[in-house]
C-alpha positions in Angstrom: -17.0 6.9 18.2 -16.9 3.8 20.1 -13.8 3.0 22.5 -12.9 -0.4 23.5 -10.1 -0.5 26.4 -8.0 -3.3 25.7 -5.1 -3.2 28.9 -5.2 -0.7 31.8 -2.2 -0.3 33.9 -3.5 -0.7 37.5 -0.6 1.6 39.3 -1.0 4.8 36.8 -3.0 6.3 34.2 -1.6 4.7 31.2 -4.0 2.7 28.9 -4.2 0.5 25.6 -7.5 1.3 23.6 -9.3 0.5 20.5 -11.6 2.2 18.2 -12.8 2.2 14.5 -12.3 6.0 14.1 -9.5 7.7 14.7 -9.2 10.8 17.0 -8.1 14.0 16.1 -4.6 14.0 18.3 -4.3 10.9 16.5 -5.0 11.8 12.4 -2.5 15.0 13.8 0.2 12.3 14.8 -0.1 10.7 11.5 0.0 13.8 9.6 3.7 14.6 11.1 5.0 11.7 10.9 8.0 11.0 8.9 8.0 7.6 7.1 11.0 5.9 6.1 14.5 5.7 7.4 17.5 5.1 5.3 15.9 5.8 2.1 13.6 8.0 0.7 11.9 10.2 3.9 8.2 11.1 3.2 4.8 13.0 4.6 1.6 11.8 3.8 -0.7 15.0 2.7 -4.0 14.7 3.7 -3.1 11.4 6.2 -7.7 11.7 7.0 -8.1 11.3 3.3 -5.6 7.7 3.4 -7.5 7.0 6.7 -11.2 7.1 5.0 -9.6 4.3 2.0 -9.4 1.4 5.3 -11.9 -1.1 4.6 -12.7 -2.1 8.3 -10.1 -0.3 10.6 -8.8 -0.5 14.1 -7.1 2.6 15.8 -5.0 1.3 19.1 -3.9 4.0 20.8 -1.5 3.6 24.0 -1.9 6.9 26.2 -0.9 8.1 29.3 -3.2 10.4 31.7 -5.3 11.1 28.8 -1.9 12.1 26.2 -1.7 10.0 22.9 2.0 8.5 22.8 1.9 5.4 20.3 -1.0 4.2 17.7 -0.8 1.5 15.7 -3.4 1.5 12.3 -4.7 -2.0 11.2 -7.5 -3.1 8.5 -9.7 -6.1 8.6 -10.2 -7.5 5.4 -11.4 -10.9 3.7 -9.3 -12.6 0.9 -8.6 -15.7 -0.9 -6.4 -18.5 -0.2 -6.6 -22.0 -2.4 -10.4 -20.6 -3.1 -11.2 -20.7 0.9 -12.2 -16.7 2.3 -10.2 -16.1 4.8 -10.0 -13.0 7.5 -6.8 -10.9 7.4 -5.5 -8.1 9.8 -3.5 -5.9 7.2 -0.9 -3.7 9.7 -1.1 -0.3 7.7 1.2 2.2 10.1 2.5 3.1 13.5 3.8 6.0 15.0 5.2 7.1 18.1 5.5 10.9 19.9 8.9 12.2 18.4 9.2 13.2 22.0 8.8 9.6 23.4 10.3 7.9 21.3 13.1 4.5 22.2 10.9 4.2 25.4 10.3 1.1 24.4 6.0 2.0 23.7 5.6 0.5 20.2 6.9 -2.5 22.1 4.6 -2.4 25.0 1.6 -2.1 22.5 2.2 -4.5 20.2 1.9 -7.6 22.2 -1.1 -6.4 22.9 -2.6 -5.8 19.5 -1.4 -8.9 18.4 -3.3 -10.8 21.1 -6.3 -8.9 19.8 -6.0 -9.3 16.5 -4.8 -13.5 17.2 -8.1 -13.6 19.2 -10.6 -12.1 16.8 -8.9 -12.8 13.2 -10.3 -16.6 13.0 -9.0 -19.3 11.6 -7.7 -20.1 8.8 -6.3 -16.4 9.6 -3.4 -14.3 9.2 -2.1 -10.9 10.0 0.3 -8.9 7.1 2.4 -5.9 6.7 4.5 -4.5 3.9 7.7 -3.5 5.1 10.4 -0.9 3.0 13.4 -3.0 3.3 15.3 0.3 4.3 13.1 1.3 6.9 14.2 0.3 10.1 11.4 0.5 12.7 9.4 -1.2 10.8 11.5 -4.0 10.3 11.9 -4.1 14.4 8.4 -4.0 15.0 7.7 -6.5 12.2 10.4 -8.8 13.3 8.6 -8.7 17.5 5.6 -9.9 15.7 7.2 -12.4 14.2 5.5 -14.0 10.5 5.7 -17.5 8.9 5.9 -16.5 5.9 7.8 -13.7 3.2 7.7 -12.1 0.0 9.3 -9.9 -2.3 7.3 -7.2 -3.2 8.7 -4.6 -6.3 8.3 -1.1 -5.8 8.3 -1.0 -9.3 7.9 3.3 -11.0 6.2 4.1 -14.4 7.2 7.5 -15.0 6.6 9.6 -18.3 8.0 13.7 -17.6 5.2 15.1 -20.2 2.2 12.3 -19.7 -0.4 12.2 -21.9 -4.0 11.8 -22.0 -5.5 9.2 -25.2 -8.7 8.6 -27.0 -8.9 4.8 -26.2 -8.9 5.2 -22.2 -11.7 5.7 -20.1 -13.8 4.5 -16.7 -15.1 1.2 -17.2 -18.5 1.3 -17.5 -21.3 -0.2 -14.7 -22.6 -2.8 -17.8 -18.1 -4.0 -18.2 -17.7 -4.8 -14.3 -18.4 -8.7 -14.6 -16.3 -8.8 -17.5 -13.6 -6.5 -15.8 -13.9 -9.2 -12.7 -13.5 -12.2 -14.9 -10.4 -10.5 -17.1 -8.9 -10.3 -13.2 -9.7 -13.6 -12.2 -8.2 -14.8 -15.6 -5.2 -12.7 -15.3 -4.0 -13.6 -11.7 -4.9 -17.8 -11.7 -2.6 -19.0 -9.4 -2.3 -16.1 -7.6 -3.2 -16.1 -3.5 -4.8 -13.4 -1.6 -6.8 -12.3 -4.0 -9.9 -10.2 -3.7 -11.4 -8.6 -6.6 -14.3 -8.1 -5.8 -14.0 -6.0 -2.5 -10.9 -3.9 -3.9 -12.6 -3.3 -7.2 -13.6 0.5 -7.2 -15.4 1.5 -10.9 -14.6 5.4 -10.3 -11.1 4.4 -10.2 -10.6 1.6 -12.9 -9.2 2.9 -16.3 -9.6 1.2 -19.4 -8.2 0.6 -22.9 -11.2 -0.5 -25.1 -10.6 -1.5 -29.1 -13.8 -0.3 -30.5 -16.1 -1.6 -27.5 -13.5 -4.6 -25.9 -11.5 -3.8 -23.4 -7.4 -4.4 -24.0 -6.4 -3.4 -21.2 -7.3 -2.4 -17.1 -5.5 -0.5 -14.4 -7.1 0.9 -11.3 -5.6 4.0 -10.3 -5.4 6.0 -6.4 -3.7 8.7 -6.1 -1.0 9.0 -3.4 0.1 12.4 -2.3 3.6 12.9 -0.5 5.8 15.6 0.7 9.4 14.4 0.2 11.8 15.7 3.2 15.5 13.9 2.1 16.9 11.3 -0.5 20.1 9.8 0.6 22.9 10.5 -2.1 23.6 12.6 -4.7 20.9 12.1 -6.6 18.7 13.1 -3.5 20.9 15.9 -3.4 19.8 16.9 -7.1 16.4 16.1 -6.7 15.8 18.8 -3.8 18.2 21.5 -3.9 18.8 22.1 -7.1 16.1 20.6 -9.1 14.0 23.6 -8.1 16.1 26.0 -8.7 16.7 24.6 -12.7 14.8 26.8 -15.0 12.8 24.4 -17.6 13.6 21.7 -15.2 12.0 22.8 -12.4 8.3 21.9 -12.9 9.2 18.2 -13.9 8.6 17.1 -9.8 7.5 19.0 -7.1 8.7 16.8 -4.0 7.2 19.3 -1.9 3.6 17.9 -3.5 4.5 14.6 -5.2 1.5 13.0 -6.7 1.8 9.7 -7.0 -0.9 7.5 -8.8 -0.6 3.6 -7.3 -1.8 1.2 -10.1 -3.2 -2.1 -9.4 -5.4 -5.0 -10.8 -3.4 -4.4 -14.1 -4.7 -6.3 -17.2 -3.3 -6.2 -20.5 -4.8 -9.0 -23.1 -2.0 -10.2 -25.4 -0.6 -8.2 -28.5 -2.2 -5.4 -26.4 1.1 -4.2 -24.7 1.6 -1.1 -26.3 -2.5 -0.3 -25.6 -1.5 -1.0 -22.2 1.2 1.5 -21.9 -1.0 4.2 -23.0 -3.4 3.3 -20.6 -1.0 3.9 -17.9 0.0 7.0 -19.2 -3.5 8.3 -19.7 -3.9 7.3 -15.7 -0.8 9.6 -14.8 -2.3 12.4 -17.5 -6.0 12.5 -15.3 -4.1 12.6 -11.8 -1.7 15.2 -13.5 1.4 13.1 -11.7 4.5 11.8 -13.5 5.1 9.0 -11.7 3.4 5.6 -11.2 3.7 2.8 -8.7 3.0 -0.8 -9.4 3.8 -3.3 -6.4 3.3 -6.7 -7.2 5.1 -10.4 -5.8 8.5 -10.6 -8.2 7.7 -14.2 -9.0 4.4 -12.5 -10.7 4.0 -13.1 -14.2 2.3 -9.9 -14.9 5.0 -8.1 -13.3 7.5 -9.9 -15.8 5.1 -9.1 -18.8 5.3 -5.9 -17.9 9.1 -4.8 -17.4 9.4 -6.8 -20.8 6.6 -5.2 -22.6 7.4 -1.6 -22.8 9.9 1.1 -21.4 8.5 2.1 -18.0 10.4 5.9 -18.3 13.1 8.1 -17.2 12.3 8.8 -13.5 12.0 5.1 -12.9 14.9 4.3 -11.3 14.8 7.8 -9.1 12.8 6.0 -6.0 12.8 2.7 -6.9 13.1 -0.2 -4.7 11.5 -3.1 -3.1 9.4 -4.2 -0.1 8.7 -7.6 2.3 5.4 -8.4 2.9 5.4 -10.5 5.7 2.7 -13.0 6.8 1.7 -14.3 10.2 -0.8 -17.1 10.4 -3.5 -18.3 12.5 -5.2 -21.9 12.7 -3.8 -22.8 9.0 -2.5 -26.1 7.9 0.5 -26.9 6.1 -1.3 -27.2 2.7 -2.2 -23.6 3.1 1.2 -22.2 4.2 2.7 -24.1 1.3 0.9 -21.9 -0.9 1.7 -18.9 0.5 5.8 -19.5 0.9 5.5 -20.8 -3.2 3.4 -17.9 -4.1 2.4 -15.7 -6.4 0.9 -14.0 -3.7 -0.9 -10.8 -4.6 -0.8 -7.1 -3.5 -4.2 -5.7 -3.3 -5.9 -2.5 -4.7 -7.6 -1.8 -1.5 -4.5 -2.6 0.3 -3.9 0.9 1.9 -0.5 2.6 1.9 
């Protein structure tokens, strides 16, 4: 592992580095962190597993005499904007010691990884984060960045309690992947940030095939979380006495929730109930109940689908939205235009 020391503080040991592995006081870190705030509080299980998804990634670390305090996560990645490629920074997580926390660190290191990132991106560039609207350190650290540009993102669930698996679905096939790329080309026309071709993974993308066409396409990750509080009543519910409900209690383990994140949806028209059963027969493999789709709310596809079908009991349980928020670098007005009138789109190798 290469490390890269980005600021040194002359008058003590404290230091800003960089690296494209992460060390192990920092995947611990990770692992205990608890993400949100006001809403739904979470665990990541298995936080090296998320880690090994980044594309390109970039672990700055601000320690003191050797001790990790703060670490920021980023991803470089290459997407589309009016058909131009253009180099992203994608600002995955941050974290601070419990212990040294409101010190004002996250502070201290993020000028400096936004220098870094301002200086290497290119241009036309941007850096981007999706940000839980309830969450409030992110929003704080988001806001001292500073972006030129926002979006809605839904958080949107498909649950089913019993889900089950269906004849039609399977893995596309190595000989369907040019079709599969031109069905998501077709699909999301008019959509920016698109990037099909570096977040398309074949031993993750589901099918719904008529005979031998495909009617419909979801890729599917699964996330795992350990749930630790749910404002409310109904988080109330959900934890202590869920478990405790005979018949009801194997419907969610929030202990262990398994979450499978669907993305570069296609479903061909007359083909929404195919569709459905594709997504259901994603949940069935990863043995999960819920789904999450995140796509821009002025998406199309996002309105075909909350019109197309019912997306389930449990959807409303966590539901919610998100910001993704955009800062740019060396791009003209044509190309911010674009952005700020969107669809913009949320992609599969987007890590969360």
């Amino acid at each position: 592992m290469t490390v890269e020391v980005i600021w040194q503080d002359p008058s003590s040991r404290r230091m800003i580095t960089r690296s494209d592995e992460p060390s192990a006081a920092t995947v611990e870190l990770l692992a205990q962190t608890v993400w949100g705030s006001r809403s739904t509080k979470y665990r990541i299980i298995d936080i090296a597993k998320t880690l090994a998804r980044l594309r390109d990634p970039s672990y700055f670390v601000l320690s003191d005499a050797g001790q990790e305090l703060c670490v920021f996560v980023l991803d470089k990645c290459l997407k589309l904007l009016m058909g131009k490629r253009c180099h992203g920074f994608h600002f995955v997580m941050a974290s601070t010691r419990p212990d040294r926390q409101h010190e004002g660190l996250a502070g201290q290191l993020i000028e400096h990884v936004r220098n870094y990132c301002t200086s290497t991106v290119g241009a036309p560039g941007f850096g981007f984060a999706y940000v839980e609207e309830t969450t409030e350190y992110s929003l704080h650290l988001s806001d001292q960045i500073g972006h030129t540009v926002e979006a809605n993102i839904a958080l949107a669930l498909f649950t089913r309690v019993s889900p089950r698996n269906d004849p039609t679905v399977g893995l596309v096939l190595p000989e369907e992947a040019e079709q599969v790329l031109a069905d998501l080309e077709q699909t999301y026309e008019g959509h920016e940030l698109t990037d099909f071709r570096s977040s398309f993974k074949p031993d993750e993308c589901f099918v719904a095939r008529e005979g031998e066409t495909i009617v419909a396409l979801a890729q599917a990750e699964l996330l795992r979380w350990s749930i630790i509080s749910i404002p409310g009543i109904r988080g109330a519910f959900l934890l202590r006495i869920l478990p405790f409900l005979p018949g009801l209690n194997g419907v969610l383990n929030l202990r262990d929730l398994r979450m499978v994140r669907l993305g570069n949806l296609v479903v061909k028209e007359g083909q929404e109930a195919a569709f459905f059963k594709l997504l259901e027969a994603c949940l069935s493999h990863y043995q999960a109940k819920i789904g999450l789709i995140m796509l821009d709310e002025r998406s199309s596809v996002l309105r075909r689908i909350r019109e197309s079908g019912k997306m389930g009991l449990l959807s409303h349980a966590m539901s919610g939205s998100a910001k993704l928020r955009i800062d740019v670098v060396g791009m003209g007005e044509d190309m911010i235009a674009k952005l700020r009138n969107g669809p913009v789109m949320v992609s599969a190798g987007d890590v969360f």
